[in-house]
C-alpha positions as CSV (number, residue, x, y, z in Angstrom):
1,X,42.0,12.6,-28.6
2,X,41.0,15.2,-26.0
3,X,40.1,14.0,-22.4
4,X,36.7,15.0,-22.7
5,X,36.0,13.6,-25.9
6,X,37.1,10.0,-25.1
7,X,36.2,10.0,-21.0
8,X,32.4,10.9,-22.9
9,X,32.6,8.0,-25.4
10,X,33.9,5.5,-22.1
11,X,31.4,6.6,-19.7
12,X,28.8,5.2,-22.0
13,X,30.4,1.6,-21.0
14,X,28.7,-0.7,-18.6
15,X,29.9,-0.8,-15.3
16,X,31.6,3.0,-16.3
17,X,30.4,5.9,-14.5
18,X,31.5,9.5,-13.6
19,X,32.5,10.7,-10.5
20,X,35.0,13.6,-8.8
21,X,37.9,13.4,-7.3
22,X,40.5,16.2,-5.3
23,X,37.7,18.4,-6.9
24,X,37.9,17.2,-10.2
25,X,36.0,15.2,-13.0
26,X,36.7,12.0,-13.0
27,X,36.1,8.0,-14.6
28,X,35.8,4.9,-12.3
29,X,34.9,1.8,-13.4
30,X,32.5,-0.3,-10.2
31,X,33.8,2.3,-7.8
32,X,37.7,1.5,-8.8
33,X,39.0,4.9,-9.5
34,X,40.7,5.1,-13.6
35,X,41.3,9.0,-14.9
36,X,40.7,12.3,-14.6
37,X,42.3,15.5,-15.8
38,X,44.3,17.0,-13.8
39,X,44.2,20.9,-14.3
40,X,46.4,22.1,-11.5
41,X,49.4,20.4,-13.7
42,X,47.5,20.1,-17.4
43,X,47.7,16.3,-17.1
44,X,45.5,13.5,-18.0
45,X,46.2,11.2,-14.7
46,X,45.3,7.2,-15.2
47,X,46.2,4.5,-12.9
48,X,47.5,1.3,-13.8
49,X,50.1,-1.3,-12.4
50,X,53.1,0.0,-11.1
51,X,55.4,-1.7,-13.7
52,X,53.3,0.3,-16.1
53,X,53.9,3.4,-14.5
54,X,57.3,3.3,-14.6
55,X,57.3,2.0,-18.2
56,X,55.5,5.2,-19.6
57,X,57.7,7.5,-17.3
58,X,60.8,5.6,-19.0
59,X,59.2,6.2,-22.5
60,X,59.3,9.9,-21.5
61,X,55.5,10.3,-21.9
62,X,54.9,10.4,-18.4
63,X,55.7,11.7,-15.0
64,X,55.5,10.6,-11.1
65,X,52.5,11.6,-9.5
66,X,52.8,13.0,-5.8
67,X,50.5,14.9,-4.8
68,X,50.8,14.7,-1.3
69,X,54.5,14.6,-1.3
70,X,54.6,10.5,-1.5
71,X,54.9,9.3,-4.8
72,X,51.3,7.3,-6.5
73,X,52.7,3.7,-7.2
74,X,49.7,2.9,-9.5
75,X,49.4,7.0,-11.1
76,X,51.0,8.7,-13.4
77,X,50.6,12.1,-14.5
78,X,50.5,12.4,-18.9
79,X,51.4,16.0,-20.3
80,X,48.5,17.0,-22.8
81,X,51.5,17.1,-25.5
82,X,51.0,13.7,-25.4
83,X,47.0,14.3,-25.7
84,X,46.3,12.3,-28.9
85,X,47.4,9.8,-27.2
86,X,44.9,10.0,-24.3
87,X,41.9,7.4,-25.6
88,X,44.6,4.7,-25.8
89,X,46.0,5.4,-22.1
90,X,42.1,5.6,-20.9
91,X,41.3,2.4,-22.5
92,X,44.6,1.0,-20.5
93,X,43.1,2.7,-17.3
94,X,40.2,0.6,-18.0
95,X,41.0,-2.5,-18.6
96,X,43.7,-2.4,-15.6
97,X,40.3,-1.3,-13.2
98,X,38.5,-4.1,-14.3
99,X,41.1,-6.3,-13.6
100,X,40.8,-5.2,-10.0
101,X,37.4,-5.0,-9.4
């Protein structure tokens, strides 16, 4: 499902709200910072725990994020050919951000 579609349906959530980031749309959950698309790179971006990470990477859905040169232990970057995927990785995003805050 589309970014936009399912970061609509889970902003409706309690405790779900939506904010920007490196000038882009994105979801937090209390403040904690969970997804955005990522249109310098066509990516959905989540964060989750850096086992996780390196899980979906492995699977070959996924990619290191590094923005600033210095790879994001807890992000990884989700081509949209994996895009009907994207409500299930949001929903992970989520429930990892309430887990930390």
């Amino acid at each position: 499902m589309s970014y936009d579609v399912t970061s609509n349906k889970i902003a409706r959530r309690q405790g779900v709200e939506k904010s920007t980031m490196m000038n882009s749309p994105c979801l937090r959950y209390k403040g904690e910072f969970m997804t955005m698309f990522f249109e310098k790179q066509d990516c959905l971006i989540i964060k989750v725990s850096p086992v996780r990470v390196q899980e979906i990477i492995a699977d070959g859905k996924g990619m290191e994020f590094n923005y600033t040169g210095k790879p994001f232990k807890e992000w990884v970057l989700i081509p949209t050919e994996f895009e009907d995927d994207y409500d299930i990785y949001i929903e992970e995003s989520l429930t990892y951000a309430k887990q930390k805050a």
